[in-house]
C-alpha positions as CSV (number, residue, x, y, z in Angstrom):
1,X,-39.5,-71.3,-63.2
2,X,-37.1,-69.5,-65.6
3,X,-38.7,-67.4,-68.4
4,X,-37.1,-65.2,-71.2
5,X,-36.1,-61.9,-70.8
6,X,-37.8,-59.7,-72.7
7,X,-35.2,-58.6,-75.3
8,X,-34.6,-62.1,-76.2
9,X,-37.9,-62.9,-78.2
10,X,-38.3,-59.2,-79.2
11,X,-35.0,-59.5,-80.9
12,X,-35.9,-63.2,-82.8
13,X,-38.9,-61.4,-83.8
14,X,-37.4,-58.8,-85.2
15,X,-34.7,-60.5,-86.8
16,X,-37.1,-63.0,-88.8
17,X,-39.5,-60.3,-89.6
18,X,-36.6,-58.6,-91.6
19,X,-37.1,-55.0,-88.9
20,X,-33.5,-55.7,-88.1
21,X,-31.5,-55.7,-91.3
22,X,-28.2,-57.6,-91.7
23,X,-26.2,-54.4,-92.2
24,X,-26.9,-52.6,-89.6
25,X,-25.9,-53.5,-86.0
26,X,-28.3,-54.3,-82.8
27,X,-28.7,-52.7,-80.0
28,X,-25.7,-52.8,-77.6
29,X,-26.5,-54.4,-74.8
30,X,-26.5,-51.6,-72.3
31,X,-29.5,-50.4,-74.6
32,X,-31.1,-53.4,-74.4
33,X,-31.1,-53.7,-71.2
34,X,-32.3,-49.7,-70.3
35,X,-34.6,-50.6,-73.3
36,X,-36.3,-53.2,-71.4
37,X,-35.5,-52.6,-67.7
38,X,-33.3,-55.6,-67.0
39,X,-29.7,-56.1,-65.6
40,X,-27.0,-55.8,-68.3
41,X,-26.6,-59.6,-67.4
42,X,-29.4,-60.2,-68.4
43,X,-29.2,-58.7,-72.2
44,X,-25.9,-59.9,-72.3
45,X,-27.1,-63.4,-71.9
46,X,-30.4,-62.9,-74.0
47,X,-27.7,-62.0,-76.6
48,X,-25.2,-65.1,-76.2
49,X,-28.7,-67.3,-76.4
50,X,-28.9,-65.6,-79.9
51,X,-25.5,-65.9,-80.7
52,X,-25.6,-69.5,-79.8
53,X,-29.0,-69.9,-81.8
54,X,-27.6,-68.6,-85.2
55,X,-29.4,-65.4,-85.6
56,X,-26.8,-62.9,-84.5
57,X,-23.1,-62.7,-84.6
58,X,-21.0,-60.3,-82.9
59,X,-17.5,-58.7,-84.4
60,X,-15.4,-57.6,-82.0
61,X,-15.1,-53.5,-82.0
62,X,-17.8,-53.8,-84.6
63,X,-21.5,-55.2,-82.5
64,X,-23.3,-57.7,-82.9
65,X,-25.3,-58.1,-86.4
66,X,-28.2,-60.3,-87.7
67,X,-27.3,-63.1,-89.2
68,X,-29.1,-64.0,-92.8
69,X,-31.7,-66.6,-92.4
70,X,-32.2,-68.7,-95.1
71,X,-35.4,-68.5,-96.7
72,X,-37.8,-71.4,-95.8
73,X,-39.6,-72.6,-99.3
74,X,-42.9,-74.9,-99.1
75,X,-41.4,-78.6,-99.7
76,X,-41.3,-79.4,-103.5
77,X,-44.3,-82.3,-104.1
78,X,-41.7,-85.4,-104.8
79,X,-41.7,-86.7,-109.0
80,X,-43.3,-89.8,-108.1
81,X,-46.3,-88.3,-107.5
82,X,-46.7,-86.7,-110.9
């Protein structure tokens, strides 16, 4: 069985929680993976999951950077109700 490496859900986390502002870049991956004590590989593909996802985007020469979420509002009670 395949599970997530560490960074991956750690990063979502802090992504949505707002910890990880859209201005600033992410950890590289070589930090990640020290951070966390897996292979580069590993981060690097933790990070293309992300990419892939929507919540990051990389700029070449640049990092990678969070991408902004829209916000999620409670669904409006429809008019024929009122």
């Amino acid at each position: 069985m395949q599970r997530d490496p560490p960074d991956r859900p750690v990063i979502a986390g802090k992504a949505a929680s707002g910890e990880l502002a859209q201005d600033r870049p992410i950890p590289s991956e070589n930090h990640l993976a020290d951070e966390y004590g897996v292979a580069r590989l590993t981060a690097r593909r933790a990070a293309q999951e992300l990419r892939e996802r929507g919540l990051i985007v990389t700029v070449r020469g640049k990092g990678s950077f969070v991408v902004e979420q829209p916000a999620v509002d409670a669904p409006e009670e429809s008019e024929s109700n009122a």
